[in-house]
VOPAVEX-735816 format. One record per residue (C-alpha): residue in one letter; x, y, z. Coordinates in steps of 0.1 Angstrom, whole numbers, plus 5000, padded with zeros to 4 digits. Example, Ala and Ser with C-alpha at 12.3 -4.5 7.8 and 13.67 -1.06 7.14 Angstrom:
// VOPAVEX-735816
A512349555078;S513749895071;
END
This chain:
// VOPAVEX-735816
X477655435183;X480255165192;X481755395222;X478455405235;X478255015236;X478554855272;X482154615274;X479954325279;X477954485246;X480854505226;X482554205236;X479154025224;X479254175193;X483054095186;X482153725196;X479253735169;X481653875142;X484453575150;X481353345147;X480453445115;X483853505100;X484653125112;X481253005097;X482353125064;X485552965068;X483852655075;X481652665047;X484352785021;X483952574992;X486552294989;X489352274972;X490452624975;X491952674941;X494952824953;X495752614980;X497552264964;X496751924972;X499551754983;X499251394982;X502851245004;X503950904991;X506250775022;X508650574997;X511150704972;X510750864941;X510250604909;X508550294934;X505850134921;X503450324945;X505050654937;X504050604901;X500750514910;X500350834931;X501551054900;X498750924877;X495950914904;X497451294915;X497251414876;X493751294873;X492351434906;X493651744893;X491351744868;X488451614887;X488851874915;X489752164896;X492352234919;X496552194918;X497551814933;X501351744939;X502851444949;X505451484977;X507651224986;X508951145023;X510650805025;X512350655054;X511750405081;X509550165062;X507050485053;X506550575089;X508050945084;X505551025058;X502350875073;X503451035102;X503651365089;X500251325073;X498951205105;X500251555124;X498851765091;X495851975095;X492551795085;X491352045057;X491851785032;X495251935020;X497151645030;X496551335019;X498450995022;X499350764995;X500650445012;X500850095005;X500849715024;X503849815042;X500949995067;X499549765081;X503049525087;X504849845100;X502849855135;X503649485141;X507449545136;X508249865151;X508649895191;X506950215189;X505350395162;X505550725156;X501350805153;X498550645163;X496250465143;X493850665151;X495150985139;X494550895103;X491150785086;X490950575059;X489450725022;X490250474998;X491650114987;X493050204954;X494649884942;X495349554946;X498149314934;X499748964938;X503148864936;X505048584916;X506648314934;X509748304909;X512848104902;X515648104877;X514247934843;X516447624842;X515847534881;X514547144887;X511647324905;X509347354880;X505947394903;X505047494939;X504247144949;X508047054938;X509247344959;X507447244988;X508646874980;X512446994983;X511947195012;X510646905031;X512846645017;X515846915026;X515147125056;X517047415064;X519047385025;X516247605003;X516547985010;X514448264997;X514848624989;X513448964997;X514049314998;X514049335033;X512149175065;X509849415066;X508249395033;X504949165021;X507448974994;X509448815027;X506148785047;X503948595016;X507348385017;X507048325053;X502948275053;X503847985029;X506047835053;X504447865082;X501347755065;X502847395055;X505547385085;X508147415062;X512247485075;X513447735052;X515748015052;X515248375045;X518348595026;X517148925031;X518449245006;X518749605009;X515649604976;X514049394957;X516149474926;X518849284939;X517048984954;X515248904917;X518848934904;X520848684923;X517248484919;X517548494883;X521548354889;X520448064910;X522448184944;X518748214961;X516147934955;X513048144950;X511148484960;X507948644957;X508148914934;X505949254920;X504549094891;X505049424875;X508849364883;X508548974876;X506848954846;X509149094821;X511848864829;X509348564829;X508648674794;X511548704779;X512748334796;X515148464825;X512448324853;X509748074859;X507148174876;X505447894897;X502248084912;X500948394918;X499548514955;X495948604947;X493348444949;X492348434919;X495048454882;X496748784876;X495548884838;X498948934836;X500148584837;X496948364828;X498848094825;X500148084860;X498547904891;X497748054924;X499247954951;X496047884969;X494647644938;X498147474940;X499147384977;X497347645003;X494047694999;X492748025012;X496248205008;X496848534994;X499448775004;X498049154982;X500449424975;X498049704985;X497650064979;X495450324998;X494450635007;X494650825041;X493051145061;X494551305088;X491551185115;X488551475123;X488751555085;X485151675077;X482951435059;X482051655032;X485451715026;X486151335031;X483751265007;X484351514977;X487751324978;X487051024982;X484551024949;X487251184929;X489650924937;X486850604931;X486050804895;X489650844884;X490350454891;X486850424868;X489050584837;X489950334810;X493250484807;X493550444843;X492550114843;X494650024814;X497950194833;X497849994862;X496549634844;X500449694825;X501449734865;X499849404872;X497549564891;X493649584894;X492049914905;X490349894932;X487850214947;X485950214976;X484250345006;X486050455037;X484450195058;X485449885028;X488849995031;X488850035065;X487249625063;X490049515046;X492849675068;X491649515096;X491449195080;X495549275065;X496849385104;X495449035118;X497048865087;X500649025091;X500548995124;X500048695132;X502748595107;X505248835123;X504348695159;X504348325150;X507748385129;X509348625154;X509848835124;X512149135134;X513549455112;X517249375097;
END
């Protein structure tokens, strides 16, 4: 009966069939079970947000009924990896895990290697401030001293980081610009080494992970002075913020989130996006990231997407003013 067909018959009925067969595609229910979830962290293996990644991964898992990897792609200040999820097909297969560094990276880099708008937000995960530290027996026992010595001495207090791209050099530099302070910046290949020659007095003071911080502020190797939230980290009650001791207003967030390659459909979008906001609902969950110094976060695409416009006017107008460049 086919052979009998016209050409412009059959080619009608061919076009029907592709229809169909791509309509059933399209309504395929998501996740495929035997298709993985990758989510790609942009950082190396055993970061802070890497580990965050792997518990949020292992609990989607669960929630989804579907595999969910973690895949690492480090390199140029996690450019390489959101870039790769930015170039990935929007199925909802690829998923970026990224942090603060996103929204400082655009304001650095002559040229980035995507465009904003290839990616769509899903999630804010978490949130977390950073301790202003010093060695424990330094004379600067508070902010307001620190800010004392830098005026009374400019140009002779220094601060670390773990490199001029990250938000623990940028919350130091938002403090100085903030007060018009002349200090210097000692930047280091990671943060590891910076809190070290901290902690031996060859640096006057950084901002720190609290998570990295606090268990050398415990055990009486630093002082902490403040945290960068706006309100106390439960971590360290004890401590002041730096916006209730000399800048009010300041915060300078460690950030976590989650990313969509752009044109990802909505339902797809959305399945994910409730998995992620239920697993950071999960005591345990809760629990694991509160040890991190960390609060978890959850939210709608268009709240994240709030808040990382409010971060890229932040950090870039402390890179302009400061004429911050990459080491």
């Amino acid at each position: 009966m086919f052979s009998r067909l016209t050409f412009t018959q059959r080619a009608a009925l061919v076009a029907c069939a592709l229809c169909a067969l791509a309509a059933g595609a399209a309504n395929a229910a998501y996740p495929d079970r035997t298709i993985t979830i990758t989510i790609v962290v942009p950082y190396a293996p055993g970061g802070a947000a890497d580990a965050v990644a792997r518990v949020v991964a292992a609990r989607m898992s669960t929630k989804l009924g579907a595999t969910v990897i973690v895949d690492n792609r480090a390199g140029a200040s996690g450019t390489i990896g959101a870039g790769f999820v930015a170039k990935a097909p929007a199925d909802g297969y690829t998923v970026l895990y990224d942090a603060t560094p996103y929204s400082i990276n655009p304001h650095l880099f002559p040229k980035m290697p995507f465009a904003e708008s290839a990616l769509q937000p899903l999630s804010l995960v978490l949130l977390a401030p950073n301790a202003l530290i010093v060695k424990a027996d330094s004379p600067i026992k508070s902010v307001n001293d620190l800010v004392a010595k830098a005026k009374a001495q400019p140009g002779k207090v220094n601060y670390a980081s773990g490199g001029s791209g990250t938000v623990q050099r940028l919350a130091s530099e938002l403090l100085r610009q903030k007060l018009s302070l002349d200090m210097v910046h000692v930047p280091y290949k990671s943060g590891g080494p910076a809190i070290t020659d901290v902690m031996a007095g060859q640096v006057d003071f950084m901002f720190a992970t609290v998570a990295a911080s606090y268990p050398l502020v415990s055990s009486g190797k630093l002082r902490a002075l403040a945290v960068s939230s706006p309100q106390r980290s439960p971590r360290m009650p004890e401590v002041p913020t730096v916006a209730e001791t000399v800048v009010p207003g300041y915060e300078a967030f460690e950030w976590n989130g989650m990313f969509l390659p752009a044109k990802t459909p909505k339902d797809i979008a959305d399945k994910l996006q409730r998995a992620v906001v239920e697993v950071l609902k999960e005591d345990e969950v809760q629990k694991r990231l509160a040890d991190l110094g960390a609060q978890a976060v959850g939210s709608t695409p268009e709240e994240f997407a709030t808040f990382l416009k409010k971060e890229d006017a932040k950090w870039g107008d402390v890179v302009r003013k400061g004429d911050i460049k990459l080491d």
